[in-house]
Backbone as ProteinMPNN parsed JSONL, in Angstrom:
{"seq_chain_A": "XXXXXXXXXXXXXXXXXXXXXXXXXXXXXXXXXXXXXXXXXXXXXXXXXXXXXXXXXXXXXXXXXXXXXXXXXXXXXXXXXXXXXXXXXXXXXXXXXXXX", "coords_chain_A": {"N_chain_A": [[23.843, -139.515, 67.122], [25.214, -142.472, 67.179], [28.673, -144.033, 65.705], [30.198, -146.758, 64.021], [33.228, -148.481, 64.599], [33.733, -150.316, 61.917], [32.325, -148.603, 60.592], [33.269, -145.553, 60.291], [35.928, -146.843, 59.635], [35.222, -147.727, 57.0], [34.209, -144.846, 55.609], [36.735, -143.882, 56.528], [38.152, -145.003, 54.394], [37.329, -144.384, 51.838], [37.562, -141.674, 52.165], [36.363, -139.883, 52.939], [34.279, -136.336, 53.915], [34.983, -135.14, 57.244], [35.928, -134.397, 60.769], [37.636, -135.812, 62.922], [38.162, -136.471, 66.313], [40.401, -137.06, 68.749], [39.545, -138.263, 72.298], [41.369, -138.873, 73.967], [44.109, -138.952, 76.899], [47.315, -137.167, 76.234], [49.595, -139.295, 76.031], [48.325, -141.538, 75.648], [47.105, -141.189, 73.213], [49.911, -141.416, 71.805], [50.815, -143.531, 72.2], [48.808, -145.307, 70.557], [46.938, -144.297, 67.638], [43.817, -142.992, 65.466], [44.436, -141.075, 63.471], [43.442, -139.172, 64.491], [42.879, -135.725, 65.724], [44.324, -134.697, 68.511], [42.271, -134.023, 71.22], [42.314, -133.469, 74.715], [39.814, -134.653, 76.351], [39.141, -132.971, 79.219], [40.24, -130.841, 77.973], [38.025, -130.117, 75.735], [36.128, -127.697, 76.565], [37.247, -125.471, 76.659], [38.196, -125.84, 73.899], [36.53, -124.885, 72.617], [35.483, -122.764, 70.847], [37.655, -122.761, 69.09], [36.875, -125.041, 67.429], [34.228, -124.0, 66.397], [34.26, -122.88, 63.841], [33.339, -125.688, 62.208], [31.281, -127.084, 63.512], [28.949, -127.37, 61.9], [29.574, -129.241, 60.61], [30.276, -133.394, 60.007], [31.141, -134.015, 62.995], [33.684, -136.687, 64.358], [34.003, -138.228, 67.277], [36.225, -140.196, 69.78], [37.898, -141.867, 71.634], [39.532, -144.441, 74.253], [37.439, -146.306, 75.295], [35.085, -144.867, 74.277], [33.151, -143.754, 76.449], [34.54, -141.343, 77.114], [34.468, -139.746, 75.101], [31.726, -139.792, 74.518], [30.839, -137.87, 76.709], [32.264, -135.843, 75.079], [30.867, -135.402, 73.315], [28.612, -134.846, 74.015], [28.966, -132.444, 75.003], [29.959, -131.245, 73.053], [27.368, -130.914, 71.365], [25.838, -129.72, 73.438], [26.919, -126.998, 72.579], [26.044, -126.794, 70.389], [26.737, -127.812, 68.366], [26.284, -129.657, 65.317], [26.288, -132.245, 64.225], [27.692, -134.653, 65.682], [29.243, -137.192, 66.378], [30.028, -140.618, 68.39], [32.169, -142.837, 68.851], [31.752, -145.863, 68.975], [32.349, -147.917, 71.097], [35.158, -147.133, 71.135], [38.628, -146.928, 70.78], [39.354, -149.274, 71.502], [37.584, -151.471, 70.554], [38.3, -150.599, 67.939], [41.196, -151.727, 67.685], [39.95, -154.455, 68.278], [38.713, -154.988, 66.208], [40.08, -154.517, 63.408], [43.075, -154.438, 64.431], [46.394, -152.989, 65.23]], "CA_chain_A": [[23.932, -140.853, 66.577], [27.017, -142.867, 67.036], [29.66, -144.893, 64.71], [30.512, -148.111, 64.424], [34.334, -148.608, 64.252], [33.484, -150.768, 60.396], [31.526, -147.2, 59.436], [34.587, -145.0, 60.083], [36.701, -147.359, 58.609], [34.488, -147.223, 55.251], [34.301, -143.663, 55.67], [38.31, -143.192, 55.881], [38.942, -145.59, 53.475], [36.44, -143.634, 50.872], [38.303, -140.186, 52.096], [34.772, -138.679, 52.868], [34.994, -135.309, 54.656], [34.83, -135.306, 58.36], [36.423, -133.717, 61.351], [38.336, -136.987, 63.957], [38.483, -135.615, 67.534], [40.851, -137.95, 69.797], [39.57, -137.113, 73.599], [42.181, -139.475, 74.797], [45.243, -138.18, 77.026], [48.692, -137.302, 75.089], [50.527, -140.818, 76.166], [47.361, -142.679, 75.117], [47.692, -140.698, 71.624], [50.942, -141.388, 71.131], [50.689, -144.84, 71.824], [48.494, -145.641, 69.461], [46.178, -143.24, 67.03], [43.969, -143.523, 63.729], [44.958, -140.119, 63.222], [42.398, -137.986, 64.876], [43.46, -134.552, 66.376], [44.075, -134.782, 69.802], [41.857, -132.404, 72.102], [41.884, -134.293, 75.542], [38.612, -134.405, 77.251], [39.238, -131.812, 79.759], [40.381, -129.519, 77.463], [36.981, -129.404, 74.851], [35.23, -126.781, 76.847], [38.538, -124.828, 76.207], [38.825, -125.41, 72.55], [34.863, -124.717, 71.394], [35.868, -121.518, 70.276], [38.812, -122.962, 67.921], [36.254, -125.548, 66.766], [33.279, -123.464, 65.783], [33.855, -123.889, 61.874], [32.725, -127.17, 62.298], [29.606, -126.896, 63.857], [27.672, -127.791, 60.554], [30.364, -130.698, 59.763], [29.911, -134.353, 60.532], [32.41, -134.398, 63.905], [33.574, -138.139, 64.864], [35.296, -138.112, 68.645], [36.74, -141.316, 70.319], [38.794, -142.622, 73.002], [39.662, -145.671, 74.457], [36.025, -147.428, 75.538], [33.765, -144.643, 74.494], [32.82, -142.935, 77.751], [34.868, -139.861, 77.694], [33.655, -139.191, 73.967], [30.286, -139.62, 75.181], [31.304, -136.813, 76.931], [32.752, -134.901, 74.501], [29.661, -136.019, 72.271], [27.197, -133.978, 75.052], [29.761, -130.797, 75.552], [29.948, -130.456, 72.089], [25.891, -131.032, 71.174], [25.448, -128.52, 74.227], [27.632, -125.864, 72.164], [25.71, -125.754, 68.627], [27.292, -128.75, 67.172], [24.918, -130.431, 64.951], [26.295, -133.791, 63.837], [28.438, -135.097, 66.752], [28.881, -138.825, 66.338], [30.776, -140.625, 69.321], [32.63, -144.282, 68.197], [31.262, -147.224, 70.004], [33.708, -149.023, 71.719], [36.775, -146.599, 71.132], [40.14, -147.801, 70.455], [39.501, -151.018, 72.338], [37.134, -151.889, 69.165], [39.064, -150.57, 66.669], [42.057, -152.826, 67.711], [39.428, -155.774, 67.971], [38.507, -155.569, 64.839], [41.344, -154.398, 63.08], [44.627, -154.362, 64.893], [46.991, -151.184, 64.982]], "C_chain_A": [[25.393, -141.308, 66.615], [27.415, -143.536, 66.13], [30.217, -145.8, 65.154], [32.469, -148.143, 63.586], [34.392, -149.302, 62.292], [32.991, -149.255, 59.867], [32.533, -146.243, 59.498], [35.751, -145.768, 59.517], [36.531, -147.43, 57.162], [34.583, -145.786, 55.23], [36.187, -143.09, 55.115], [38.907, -143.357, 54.962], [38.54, -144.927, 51.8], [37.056, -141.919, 50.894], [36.944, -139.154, 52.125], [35.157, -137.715, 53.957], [34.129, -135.359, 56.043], [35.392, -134.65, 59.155], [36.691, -135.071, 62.645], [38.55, -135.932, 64.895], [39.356, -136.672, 68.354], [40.991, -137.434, 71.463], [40.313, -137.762, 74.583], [43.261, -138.139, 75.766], [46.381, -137.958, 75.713], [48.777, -138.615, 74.845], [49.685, -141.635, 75.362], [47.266, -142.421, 73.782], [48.716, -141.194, 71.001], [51.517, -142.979, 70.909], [50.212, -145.68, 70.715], [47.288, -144.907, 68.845], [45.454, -143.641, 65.858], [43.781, -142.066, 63.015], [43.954, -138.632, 63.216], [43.184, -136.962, 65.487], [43.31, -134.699, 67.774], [43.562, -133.6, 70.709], [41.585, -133.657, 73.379], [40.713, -133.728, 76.254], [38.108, -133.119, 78.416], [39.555, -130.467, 79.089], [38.965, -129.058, 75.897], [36.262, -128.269, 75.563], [35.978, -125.286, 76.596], [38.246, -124.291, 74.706], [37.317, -125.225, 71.559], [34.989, -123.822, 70.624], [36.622, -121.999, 68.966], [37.855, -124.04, 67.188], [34.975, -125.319, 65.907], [32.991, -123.425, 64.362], [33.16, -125.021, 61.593], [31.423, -127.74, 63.046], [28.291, -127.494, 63.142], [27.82, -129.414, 60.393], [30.256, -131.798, 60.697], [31.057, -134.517, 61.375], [32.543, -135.91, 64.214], [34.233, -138.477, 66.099], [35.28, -139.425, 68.909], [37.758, -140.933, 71.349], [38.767, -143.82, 73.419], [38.37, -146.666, 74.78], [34.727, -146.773, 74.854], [32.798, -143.766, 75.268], [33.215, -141.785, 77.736], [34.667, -139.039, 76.313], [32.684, -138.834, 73.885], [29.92, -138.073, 75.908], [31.421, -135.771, 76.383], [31.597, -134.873, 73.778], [28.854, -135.109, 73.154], [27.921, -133.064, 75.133], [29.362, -130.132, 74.383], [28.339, -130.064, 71.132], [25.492, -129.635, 72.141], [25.645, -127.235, 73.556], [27.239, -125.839, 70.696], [26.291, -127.398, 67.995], [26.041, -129.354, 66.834], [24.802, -131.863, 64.445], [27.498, -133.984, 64.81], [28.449, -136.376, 66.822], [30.23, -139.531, 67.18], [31.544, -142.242, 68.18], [32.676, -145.166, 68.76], [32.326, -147.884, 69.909], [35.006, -148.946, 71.601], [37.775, -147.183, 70.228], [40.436, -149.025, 70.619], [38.71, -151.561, 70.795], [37.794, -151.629, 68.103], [40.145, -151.779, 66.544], [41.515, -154.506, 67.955], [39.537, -156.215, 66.697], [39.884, -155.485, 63.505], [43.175, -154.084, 63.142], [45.115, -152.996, 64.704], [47.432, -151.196, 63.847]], "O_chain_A": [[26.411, -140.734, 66.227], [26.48, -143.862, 65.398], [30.697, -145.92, 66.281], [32.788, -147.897, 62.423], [35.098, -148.69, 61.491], [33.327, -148.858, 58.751], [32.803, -145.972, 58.328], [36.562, -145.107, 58.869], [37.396, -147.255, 56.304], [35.487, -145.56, 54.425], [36.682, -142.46, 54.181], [39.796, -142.662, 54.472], [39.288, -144.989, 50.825], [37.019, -141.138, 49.943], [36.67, -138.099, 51.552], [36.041, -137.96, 54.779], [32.914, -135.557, 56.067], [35.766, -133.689, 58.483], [35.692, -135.225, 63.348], [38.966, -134.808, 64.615], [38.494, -137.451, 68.763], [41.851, -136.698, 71.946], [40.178, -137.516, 75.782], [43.275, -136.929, 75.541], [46.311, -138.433, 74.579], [48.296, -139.179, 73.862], [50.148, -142.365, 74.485], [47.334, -143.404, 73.044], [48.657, -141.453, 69.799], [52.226, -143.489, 70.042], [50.867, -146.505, 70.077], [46.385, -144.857, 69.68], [45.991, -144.458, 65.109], [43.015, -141.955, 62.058], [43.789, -137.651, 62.492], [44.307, -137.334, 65.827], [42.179, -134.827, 68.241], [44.154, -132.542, 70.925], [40.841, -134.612, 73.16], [40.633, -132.573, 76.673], [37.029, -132.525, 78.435], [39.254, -129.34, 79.483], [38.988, -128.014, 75.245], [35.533, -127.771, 74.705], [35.39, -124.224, 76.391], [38.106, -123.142, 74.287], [37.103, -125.364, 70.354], [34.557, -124.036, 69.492], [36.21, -121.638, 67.863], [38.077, -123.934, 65.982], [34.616, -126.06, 64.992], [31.962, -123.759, 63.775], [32.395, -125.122, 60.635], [30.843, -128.82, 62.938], [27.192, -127.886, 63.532], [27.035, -130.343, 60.204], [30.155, -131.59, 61.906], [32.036, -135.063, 60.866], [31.462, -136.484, 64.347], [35.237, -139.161, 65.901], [34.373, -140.048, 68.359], [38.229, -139.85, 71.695], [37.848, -144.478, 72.932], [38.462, -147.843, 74.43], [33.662, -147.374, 74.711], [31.835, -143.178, 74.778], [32.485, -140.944, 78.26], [34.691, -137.809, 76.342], [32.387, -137.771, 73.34], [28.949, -137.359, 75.66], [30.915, -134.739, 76.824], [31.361, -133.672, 73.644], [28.247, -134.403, 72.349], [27.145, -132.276, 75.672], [28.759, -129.062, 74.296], [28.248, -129.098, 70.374], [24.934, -128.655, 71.648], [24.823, -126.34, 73.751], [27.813, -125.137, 69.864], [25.877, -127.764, 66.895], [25.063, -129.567, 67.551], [23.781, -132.527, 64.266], [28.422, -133.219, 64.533], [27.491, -136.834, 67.446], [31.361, -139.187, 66.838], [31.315, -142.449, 66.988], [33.779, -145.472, 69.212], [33.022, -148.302, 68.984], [35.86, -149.82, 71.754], [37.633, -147.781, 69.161], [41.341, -149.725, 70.165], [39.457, -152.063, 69.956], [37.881, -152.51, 67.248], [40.112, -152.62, 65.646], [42.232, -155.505, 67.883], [40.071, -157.189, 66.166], [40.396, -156.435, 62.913], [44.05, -153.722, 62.355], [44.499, -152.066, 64.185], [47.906, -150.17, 63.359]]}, "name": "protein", "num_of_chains": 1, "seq": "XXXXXXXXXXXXXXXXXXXXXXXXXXXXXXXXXXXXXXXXXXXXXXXXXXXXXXXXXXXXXXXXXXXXXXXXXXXXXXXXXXXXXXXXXXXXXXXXXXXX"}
């Protein structure tokens, strides 16, 4: 099931517990972030191992449109995860709706 940029924003703003994945590159991280951990896309098949605690916990991944979360959203579903929720329309929506 995915998230709507407004439902992670209620979510962060409430401090409910979660696990932010950012499957952007670095540059695109550093540009601009809403302070997810950066694992870039190519490297989740890498870091399943270091993420396995979280398996149970509600994960939330993003990136810039969507697509390469989607991604990460099916690697990590493949590997046991059980709440994997991608963030419709990335970063590009976030900065629609609420600016950086």
């Amino acid at each position: 099931m995915d998230i709507t940029v407004q439902e992670l924003k209620e979510k962060m703003d409430k401090g409910a517990s979660f696990v932010l994945i950012d499957v952007r590159e670095p540059h695109e991280h550093e540009d601009f972030n809403v302070g997810g951990h950066l694992i870039p896309l190519g490297d989740i098949p890498m870091k399943m191992y270091d993420l396995e605690d979280h398996q149970e916990a509600e994960v939330i991944v993003y990136c810039r449109s969507g697509r390469r979360s989607a991604t990460a959203q099916a690697f990590m579903r493949e590997a046991g995860f059980k709440n994997v929720r991608n963030l419709e329309g990335g970063m590009l929506a976030w900065e629609e709706q609420f600016g950086r």
